[in-house]
C-alpha positions as a Markdown table, in Angstrom:
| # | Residue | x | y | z |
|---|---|---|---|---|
| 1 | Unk | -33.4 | 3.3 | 0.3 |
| 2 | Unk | -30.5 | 4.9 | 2.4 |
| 3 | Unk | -26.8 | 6.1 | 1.0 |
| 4 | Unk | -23.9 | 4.5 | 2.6 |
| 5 | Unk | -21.5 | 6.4 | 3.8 |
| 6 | Unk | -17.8 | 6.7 | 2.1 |
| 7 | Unk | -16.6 | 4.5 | 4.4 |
| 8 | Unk | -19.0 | 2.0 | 4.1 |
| 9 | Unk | -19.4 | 2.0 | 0.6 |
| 10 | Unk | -15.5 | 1.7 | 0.7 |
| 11 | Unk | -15.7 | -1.4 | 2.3 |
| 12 | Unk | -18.3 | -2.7 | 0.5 |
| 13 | Unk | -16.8 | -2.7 | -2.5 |
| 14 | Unk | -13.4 | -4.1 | -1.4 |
| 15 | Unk | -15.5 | -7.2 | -0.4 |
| 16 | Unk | -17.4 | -7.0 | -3.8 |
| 17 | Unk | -13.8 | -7.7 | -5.7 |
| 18 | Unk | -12.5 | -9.8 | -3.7 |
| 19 | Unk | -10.2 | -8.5 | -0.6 |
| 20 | Unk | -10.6 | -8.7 | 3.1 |
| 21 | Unk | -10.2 | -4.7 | 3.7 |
| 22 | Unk | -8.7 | -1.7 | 2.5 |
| 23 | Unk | -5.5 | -2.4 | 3.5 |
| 24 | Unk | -5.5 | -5.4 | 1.3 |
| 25 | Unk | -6.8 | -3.9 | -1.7 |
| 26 | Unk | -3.8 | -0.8 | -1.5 |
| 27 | Unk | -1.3 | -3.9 | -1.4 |
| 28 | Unk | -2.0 | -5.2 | -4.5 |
| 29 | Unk | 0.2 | -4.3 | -7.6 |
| 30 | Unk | -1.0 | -2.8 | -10.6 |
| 31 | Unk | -0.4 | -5.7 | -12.7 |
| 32 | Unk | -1.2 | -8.7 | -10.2 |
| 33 | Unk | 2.4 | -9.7 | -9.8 |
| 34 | Unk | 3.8 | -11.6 | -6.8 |
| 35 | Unk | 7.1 | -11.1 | -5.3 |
| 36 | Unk | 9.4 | -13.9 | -6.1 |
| 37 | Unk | 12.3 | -15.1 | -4.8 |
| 38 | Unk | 15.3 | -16.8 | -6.4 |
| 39 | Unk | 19.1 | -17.4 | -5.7 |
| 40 | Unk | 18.8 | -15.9 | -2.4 |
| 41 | Unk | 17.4 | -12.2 | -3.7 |
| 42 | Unk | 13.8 | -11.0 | -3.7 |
| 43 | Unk | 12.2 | -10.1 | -7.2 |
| 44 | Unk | 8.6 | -7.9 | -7.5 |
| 45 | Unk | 7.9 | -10.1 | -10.4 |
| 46 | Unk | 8.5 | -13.9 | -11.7 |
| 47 | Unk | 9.2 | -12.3 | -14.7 |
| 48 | Unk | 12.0 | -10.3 | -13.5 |
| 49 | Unk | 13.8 | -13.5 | -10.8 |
| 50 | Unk | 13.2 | -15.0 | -14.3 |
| 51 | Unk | 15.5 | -12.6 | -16.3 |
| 52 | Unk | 17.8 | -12.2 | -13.2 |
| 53 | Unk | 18.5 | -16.0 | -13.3 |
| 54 | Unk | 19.2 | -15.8 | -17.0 |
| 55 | Unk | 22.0 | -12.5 | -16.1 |
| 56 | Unk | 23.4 | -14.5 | -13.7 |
| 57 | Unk | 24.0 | -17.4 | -16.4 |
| 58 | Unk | 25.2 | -15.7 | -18.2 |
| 59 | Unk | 28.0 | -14.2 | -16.2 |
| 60 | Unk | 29.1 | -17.3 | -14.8 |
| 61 | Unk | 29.9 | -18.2 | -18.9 |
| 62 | Unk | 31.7 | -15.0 | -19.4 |
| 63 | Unk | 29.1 | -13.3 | -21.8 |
| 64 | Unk | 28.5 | -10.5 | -19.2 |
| 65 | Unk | 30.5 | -8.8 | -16.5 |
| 66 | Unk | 29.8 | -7.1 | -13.0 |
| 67 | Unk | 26.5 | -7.5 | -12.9 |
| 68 | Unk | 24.6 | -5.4 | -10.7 |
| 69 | Unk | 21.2 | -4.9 | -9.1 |
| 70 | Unk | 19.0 | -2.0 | -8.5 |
| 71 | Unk | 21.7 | 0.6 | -9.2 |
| 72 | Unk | 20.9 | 4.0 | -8.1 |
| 73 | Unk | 22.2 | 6.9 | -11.1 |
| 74 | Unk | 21.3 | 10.8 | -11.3 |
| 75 | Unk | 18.6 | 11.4 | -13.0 |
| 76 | Unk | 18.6 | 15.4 | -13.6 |
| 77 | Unk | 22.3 | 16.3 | -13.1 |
| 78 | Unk | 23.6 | 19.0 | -11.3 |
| 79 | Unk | 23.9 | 22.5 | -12.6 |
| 80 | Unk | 24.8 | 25.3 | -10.5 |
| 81 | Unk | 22.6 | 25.7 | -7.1 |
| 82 | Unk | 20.5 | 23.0 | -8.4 |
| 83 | Unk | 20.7 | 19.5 | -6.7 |
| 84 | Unk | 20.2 | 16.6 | -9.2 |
| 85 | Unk | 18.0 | 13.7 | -7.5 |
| 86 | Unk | 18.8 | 10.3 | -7.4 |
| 87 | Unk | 16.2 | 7.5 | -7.8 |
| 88 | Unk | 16.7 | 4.0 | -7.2 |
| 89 | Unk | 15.0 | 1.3 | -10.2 |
């Protein structure tokens, strides 16, 4: 009995669980979540358009202020030469 090659082993086994190619099987996220969208923004998860929704009721009562999405902050801040990096979450 012959070996299949990388490739075709590669493909092989993204048919075996499921997926119609590579490319497919690299989309897929970690924990099986879909994005979602609600009140006009995309979410990665239900979970998150979920708590996003309940942020944005409650700064329509007054419980919360300036809400914000996906805020960008410096992570490792600057010191001399050194350039801290912003990441984006």
């Amino acid at each position: 009995m012959g070996r299949l090659s990388k490739n075709a082993e590669r493909v092989a086994w993204t048919r075996y669980i499921g997926g119609s190619g590579p490319e497919e099987a690299s989309k897929r996220n970690k924990y099986n979540a879909e994005k979602t969208e609600a009140n006009g923004r995309t979410f990665d998860s239900a979970d998150e358009a979920k708590r996003a929704i309940d942020l944005q009721w409650l700064e329509q009562l007054g419980e919360i202020s300036e809400l914000r999405y996906q805020v960008s902050y410096e992570v490792i801040p600057k010191a001399g030469r050194r350039e801290g990096r912003l990441l984006s979450c």
